[in-house]
C-alpha positions as CSV (number, residue, x, y, z in Angstrom):
1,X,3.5,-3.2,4.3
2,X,1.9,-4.8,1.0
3,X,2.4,-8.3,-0.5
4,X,4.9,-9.4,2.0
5,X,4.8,-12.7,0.7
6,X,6.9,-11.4,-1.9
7,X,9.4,-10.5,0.7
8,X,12.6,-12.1,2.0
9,X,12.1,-9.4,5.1
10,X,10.6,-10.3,8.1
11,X,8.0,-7.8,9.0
12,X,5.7,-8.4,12.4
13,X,4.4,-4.7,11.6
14,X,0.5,-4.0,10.3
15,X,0.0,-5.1,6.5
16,X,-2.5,-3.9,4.1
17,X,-3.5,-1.2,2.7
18,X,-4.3,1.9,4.5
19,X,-7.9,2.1,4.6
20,X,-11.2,3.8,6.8
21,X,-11.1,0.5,9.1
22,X,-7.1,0.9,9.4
23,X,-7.4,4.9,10.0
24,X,-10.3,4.1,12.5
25,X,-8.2,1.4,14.0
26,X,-5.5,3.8,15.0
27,X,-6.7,7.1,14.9
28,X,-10.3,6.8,16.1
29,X,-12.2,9.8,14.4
30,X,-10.8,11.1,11.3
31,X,-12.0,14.5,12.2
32,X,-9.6,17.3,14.1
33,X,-6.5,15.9,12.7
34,X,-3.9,17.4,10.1
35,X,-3.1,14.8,7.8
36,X,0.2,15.0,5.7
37,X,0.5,12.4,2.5
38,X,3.1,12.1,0.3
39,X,4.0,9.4,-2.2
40,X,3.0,8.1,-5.6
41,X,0.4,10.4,-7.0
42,X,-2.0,7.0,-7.3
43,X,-1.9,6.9,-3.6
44,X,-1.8,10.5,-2.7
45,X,-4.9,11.1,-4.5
46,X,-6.5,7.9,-3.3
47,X,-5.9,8.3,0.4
48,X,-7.0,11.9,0.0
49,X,-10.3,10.8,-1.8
50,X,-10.7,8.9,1.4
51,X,-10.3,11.3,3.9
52,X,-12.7,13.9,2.1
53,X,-15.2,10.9,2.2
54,X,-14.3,10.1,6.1
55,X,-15.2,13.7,6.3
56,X,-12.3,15.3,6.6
57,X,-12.4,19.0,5.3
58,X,-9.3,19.7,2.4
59,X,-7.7,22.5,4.5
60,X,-6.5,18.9,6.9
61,X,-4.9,17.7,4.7
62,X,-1.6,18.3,2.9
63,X,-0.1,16.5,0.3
64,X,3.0,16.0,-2.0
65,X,3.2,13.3,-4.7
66,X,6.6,12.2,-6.5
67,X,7.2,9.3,-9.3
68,X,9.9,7.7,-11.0
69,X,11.5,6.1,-7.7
């Protein structure tokens, strides 16, 4: 979750944005993983932009971007 001080929701969940200290956080290595993102194309591409630079190879990672939600 993003700006939750914008929110009337409670939320006791991680915030931010997903980033190489998040994904390391979680997942450990970013290697020897499928990865599957969909979403905004903004955030599709950027995540994937990420993962190529964490070192994942493209055929990990799938993807499927939609707008106008």
């Amino acid at each position: 979750m993003t700006e939750m001080a914008k929110s009337h929701h409670q939320w006791s969940g991680e915030t931010g944005y997903i980033n190489e200290e998040m994904m390391a956080k979680y997942l450990g290595s970013a290697k020897s993983r499928i990865y599957y993102i969909v979403g905004p194309p903004k955030m599709v591409s950027g995540l994937h932009s990420m993962l190529n630079e964490s070192g994942v190879d493209d055929d990990d990672i799938r993807t499927e971007d939609f707008s106008g939600y």
